[in-house]
C-alpha positions as protocol buffer text, in pm:
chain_id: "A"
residue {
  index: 1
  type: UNK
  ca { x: 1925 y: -2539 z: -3044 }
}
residue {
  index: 2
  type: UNK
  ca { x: 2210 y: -2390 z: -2824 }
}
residue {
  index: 3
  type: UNK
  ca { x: 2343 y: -2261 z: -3189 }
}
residue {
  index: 4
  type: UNK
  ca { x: 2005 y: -2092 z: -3267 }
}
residue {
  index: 5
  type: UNK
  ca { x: 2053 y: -1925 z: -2936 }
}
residue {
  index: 6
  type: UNK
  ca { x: 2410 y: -1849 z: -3028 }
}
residue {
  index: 7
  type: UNK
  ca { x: 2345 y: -1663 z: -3379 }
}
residue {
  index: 8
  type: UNK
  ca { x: 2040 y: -1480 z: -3201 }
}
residue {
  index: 9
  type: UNK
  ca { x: 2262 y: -1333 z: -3006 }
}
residue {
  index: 10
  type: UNK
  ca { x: 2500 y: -1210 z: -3174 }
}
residue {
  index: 11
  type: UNK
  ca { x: 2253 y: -1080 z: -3450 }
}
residue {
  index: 12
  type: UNK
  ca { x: 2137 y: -874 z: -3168 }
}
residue {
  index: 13
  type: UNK
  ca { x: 2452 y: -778 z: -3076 }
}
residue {
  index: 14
  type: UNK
  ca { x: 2524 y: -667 z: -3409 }
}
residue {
  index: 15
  type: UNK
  ca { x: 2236 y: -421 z: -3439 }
}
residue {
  index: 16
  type: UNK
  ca { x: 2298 y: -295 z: -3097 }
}
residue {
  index: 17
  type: UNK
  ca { x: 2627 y: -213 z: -3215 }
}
residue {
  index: 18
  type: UNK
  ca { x: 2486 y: -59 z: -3590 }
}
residue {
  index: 19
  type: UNK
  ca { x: 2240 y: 164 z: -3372 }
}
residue {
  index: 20
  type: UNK
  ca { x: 2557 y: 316 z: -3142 }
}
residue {
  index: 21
  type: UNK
  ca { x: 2769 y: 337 z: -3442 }
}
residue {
  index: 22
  type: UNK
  ca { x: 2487 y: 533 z: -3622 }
}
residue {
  index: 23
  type: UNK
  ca { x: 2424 y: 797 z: -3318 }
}
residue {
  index: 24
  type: UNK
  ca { x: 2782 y: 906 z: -3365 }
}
residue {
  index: 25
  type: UNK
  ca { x: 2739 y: 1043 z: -3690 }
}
residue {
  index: 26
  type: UNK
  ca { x: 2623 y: 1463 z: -3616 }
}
residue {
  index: 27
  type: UNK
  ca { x: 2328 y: 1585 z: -3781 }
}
residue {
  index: 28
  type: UNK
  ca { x: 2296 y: 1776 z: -4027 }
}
residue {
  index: 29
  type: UNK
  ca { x: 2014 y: 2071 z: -4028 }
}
residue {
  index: 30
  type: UNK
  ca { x: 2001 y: 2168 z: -4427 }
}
residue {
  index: 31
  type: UNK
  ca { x: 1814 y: 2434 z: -4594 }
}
residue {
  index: 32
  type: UNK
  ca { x: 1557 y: 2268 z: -4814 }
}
residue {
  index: 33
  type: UNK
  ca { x: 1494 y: 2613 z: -4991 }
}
residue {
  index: 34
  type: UNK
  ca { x: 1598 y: 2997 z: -5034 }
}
residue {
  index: 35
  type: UNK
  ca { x: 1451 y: 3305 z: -5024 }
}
residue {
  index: 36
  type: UNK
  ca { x: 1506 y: 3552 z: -5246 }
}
residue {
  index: 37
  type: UNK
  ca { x: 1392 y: 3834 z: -5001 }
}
residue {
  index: 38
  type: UNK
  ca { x: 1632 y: 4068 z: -4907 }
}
residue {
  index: 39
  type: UNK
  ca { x: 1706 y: 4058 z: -4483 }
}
residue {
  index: 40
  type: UNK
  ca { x: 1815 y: 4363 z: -4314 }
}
residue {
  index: 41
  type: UNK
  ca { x: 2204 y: 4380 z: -4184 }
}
residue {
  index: 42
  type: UNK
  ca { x: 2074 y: 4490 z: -3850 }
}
residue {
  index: 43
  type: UNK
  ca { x: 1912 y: 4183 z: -3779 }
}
residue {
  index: 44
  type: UNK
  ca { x: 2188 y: 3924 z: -3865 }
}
residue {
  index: 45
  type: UNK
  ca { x: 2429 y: 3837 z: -3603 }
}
residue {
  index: 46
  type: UNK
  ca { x: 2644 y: 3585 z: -3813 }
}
residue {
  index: 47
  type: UNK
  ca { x: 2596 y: 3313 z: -4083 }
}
residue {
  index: 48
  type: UNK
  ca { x: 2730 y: 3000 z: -4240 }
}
residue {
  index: 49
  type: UNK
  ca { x: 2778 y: 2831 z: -4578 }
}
residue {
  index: 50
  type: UNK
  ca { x: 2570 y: 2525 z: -4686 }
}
residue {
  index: 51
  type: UNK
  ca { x: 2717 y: 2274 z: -4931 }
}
residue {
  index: 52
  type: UNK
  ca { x: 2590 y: 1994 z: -5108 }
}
residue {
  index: 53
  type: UNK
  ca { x: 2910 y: 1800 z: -4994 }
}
residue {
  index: 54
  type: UNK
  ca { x: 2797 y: 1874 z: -4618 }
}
residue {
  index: 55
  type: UNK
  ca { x: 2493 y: 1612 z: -4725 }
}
residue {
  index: 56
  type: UNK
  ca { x: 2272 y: 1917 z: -4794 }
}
residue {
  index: 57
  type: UNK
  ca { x: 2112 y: 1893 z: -5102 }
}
residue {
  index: 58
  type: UNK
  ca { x: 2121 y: 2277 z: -5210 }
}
residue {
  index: 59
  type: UNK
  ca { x: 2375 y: 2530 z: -5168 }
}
residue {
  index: 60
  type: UNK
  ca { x: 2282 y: 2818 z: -4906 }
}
residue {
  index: 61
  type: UNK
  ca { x: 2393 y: 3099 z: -4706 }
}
residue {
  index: 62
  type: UNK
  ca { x: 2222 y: 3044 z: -4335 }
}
residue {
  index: 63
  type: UNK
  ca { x: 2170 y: 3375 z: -4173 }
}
residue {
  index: 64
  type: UNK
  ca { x: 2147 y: 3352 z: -3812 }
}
residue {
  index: 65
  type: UNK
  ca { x: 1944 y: 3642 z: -3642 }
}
residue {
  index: 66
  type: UNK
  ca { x: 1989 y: 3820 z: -3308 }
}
residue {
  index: 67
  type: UNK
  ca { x: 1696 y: 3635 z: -3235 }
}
residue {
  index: 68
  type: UNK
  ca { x: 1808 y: 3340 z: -3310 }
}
residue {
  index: 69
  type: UNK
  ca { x: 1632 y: 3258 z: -3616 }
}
residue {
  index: 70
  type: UNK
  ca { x: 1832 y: 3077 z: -3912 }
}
residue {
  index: 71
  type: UNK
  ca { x: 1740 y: 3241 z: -4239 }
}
residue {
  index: 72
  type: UNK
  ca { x: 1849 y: 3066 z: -4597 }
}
residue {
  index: 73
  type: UNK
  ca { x: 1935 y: 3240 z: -4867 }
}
residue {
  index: 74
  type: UNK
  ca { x: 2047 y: 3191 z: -5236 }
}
residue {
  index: 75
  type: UNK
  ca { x: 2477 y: 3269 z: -5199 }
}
residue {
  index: 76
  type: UNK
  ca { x: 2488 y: 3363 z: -5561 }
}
residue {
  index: 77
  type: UNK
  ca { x: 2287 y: 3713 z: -5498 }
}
residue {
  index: 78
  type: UNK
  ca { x: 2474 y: 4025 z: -5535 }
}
residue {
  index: 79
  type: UNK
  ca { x: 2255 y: 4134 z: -5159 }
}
residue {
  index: 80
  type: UNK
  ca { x: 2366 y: 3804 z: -5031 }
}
residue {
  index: 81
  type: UNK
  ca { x: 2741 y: 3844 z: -5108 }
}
residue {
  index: 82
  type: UNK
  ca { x: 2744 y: 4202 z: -5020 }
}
residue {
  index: 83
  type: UNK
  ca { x: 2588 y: 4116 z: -4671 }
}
residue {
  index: 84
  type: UNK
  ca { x: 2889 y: 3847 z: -4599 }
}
residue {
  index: 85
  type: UNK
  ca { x: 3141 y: 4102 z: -4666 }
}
residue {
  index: 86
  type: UNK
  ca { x: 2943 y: 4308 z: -4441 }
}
residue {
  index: 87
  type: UNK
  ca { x: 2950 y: 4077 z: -4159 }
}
residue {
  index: 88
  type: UNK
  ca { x: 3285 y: 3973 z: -4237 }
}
residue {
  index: 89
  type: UNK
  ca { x: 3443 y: 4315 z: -4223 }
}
residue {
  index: 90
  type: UNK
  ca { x: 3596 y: 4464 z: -3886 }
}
residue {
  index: 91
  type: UNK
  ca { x: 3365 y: 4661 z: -3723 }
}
residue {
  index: 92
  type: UNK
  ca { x: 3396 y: 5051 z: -3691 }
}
residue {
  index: 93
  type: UNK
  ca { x: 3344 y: 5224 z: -3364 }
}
residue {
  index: 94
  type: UNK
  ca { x: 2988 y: 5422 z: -3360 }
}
residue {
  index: 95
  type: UNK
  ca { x: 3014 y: 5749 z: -3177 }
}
residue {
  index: 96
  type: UNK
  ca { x: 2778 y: 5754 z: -2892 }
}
residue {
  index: 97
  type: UNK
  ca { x: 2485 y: 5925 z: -2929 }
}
residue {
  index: 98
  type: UNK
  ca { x: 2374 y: 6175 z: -2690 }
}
residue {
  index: 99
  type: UNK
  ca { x: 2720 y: 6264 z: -2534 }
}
residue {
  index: 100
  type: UNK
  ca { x: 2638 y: 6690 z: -2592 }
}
residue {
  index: 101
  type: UNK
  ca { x: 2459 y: 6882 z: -2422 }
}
residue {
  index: 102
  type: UNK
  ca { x: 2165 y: 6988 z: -2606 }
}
residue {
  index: 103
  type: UNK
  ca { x: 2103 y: 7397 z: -2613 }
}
residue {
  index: 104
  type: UNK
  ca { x: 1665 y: 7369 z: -2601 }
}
residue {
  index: 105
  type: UNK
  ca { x: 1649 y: 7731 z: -2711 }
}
residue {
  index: 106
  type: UNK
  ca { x: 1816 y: 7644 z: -3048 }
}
residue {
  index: 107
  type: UNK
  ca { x: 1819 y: 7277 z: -3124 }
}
residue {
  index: 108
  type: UNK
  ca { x: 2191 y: 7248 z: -3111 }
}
residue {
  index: 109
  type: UNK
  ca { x: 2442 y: 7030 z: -2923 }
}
residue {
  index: 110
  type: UNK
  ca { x: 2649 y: 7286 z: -2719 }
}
residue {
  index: 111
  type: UNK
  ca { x: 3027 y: 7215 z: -2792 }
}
residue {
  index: 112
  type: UNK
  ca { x: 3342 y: 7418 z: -2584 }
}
residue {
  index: 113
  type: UNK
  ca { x: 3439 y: 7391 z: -2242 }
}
residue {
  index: 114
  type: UNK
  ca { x: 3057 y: 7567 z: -2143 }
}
residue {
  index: 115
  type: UNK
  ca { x: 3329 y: 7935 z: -2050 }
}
residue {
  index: 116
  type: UNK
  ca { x: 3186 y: 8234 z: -2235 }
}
residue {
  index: 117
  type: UNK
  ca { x: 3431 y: 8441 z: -2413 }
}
residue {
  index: 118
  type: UNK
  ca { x: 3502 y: 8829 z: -2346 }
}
C-alpha cells in the first residue's frame, strides 16, 4: 500500500515536472498561408522571415504594419523582395514640406532673402 502511495507520487511529480518543462519552450506564431496581394511600402513598419526550420510549416515574409497588423506574404515575389530591400535600405532625409512662403497672387513658393532688388 505505502508503495502504491509512493509511485503515485512520483508519477505526479513527473507530470508536474513535464508540464513546467513544456511552458519553457516559446511559441511560435506561423503563417498558415500567403497572399499574393501586393501591400503598400507606406504601411509596413518592419518584417521578419518565416522558416520551416522555425517549426512553421511554410516559408513567409511577415509584414508588420504601423498598425500593428502582421501581414504574410510569399518571399519568392519579385514585390516581396523588392519591398525588403526597401525596408532594409538607410533611409533618406525628406525635405519638409511647407518651409516657403507661398506668393497667393501666383502660386509660387517665394525664395530670396524677401529684399527687392534696384
Amino acid at each position: 500500500m505505502m508503495a502504491l502511495r509512493i509511485s503515485a507520487i512520483l508519477i505526479a511529480i513527473a507530470i508536474l515536472w513535464s508540464f513546467s518543462e513544456a511552458n519553457d519552450i516559446p511559441v511560435v506564431d506561423c503563417c498558415m498561408k500567403t497572399s499574393p496581394k501586393r501591400i503598400p511600402l507606406r504601411i509596413v513598419k518592419s518584417y521578419q522571415l518565416q522558416t520551416v526550420g522555425d517549426g512553421c510549416t511554410i516559408q513567409a515574409v511577415i509584414f508588420k504594419t504601423k498598425r500593428g497588423l502582421s501581414l504574410c506574404a510569399p518571399p519568392d515575389q519579385t514585390w516581396v523582395k523588392k519591398l525588403i530591400v526597401m525596408l532594409d535600405s538607410p533611409v533618406t532625409p525628406r525635405r519638409p514640406k511647407g518651409k516657403g512662403k507661398k506668393d497667393k497672387s501666383k502660386g509660387r513658393k517665394k525664395t530670396g532673402t524677401g529684399k527687392r532688388k534696384h
